[in-house]
C-alpha positions in Angstrom: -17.2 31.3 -33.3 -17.5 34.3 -35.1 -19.9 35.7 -37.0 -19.4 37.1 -41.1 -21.7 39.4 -42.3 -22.1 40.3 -46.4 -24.2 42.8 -47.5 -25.1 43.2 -50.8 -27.9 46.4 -51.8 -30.0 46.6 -55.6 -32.9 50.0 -54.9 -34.5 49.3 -51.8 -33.7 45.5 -51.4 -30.8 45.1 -49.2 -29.6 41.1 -48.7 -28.2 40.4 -45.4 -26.0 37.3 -46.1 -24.4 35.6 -42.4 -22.0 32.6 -41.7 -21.1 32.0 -38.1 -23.5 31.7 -34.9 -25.1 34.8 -33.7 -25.2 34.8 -30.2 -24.9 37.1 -27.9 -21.4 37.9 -28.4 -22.5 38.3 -32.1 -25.5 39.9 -31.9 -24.8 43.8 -31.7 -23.1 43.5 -34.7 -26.1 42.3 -36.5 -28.3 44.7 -34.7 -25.9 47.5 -36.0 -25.9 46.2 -39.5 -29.4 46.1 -39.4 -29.7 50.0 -38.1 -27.4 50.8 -41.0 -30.0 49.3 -43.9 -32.6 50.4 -42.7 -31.1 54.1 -41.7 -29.6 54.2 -45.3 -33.1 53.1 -46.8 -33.6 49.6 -47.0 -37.2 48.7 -47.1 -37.1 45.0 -47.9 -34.5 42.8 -46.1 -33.6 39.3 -46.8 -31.6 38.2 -43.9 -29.7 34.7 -45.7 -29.5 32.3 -42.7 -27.7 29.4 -45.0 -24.5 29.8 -43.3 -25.6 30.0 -40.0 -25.0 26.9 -37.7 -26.2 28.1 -34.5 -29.1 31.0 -33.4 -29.9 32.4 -29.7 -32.3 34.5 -28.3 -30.3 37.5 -28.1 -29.9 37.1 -32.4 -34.1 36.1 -32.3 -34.2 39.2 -30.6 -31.6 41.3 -32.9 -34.0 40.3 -35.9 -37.4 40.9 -33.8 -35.8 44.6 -33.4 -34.8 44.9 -36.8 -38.1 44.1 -38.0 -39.8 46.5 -35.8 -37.6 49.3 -37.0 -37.8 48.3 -40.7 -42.0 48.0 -40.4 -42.0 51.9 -39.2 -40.7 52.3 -42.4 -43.7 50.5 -44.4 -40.8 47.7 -44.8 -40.3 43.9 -43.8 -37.9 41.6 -43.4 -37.8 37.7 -45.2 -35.2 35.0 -44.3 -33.9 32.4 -46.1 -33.4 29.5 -44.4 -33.8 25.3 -44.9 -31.7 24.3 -42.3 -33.8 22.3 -39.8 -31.8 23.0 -37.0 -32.6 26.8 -37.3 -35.7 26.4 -38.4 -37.1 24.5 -35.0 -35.8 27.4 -33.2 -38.4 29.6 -35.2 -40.8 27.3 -35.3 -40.7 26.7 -31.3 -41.2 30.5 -30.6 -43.6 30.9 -32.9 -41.5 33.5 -34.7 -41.9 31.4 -38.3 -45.5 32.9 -38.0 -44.0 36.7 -37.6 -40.9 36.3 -40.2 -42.2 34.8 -43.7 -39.4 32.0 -44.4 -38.0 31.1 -47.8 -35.8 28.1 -49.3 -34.2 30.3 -51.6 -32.8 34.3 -52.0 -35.0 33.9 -55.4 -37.9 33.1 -53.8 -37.8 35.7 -51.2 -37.0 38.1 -53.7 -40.6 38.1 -54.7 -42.4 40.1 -52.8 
């Protein structure tokens, strides 16, 4: 499976929208997207999760990076997710306590 990845930009807010599984055949591609919004001055990401059906470590560890690169920029990084699947695989590495996790892009908007 591939993975699609939409980016839409308003100011400084920069949504990430994916559809696919990012794996580690996927992964750089995120990781480079990523780079790019927070090179070309993103400071708040939303990373939209909705259309993603499967998650490894090697995409955990894209969006662990991404974060760390976007926080040496006084930034963060939300994600939108309410599929359960997914969200186990947060919740088992403890990474829903390090990425703040939203039903909705409206609701993560609001920060």
């Amino acid at each position: 499976m591939e993975l699609d990845i939409k980016e839409s930009r308003q100011d400084d807010v920069c949504v990430v929208s994916l559809t696919g599984e990012v794996d580690v055949y996927t992964a750089p591609s995120l990781k480079e997207r990523l780079i790019q919004a927070v090179d070309g001055g993103c400071t708040r990401i939303l990373v939209d999760l909705e259309g993603v059906g499967f998650i490894d470590s090697s995409g955990l560890g894209v969006l662990v990076s991404g974060l760390r690169r976007v926080k040496e920029n006084n930034g963060s990084i939300r994600l939108v997710c309410t599929k359960e699947n997914i969200l186990k695989i947060f919740r088992i590495t403890g990474l829903d306590k390090v990425f703040p996790i939203f039903g909705t892009l409206e609701e993560a908007k609001q920060f």
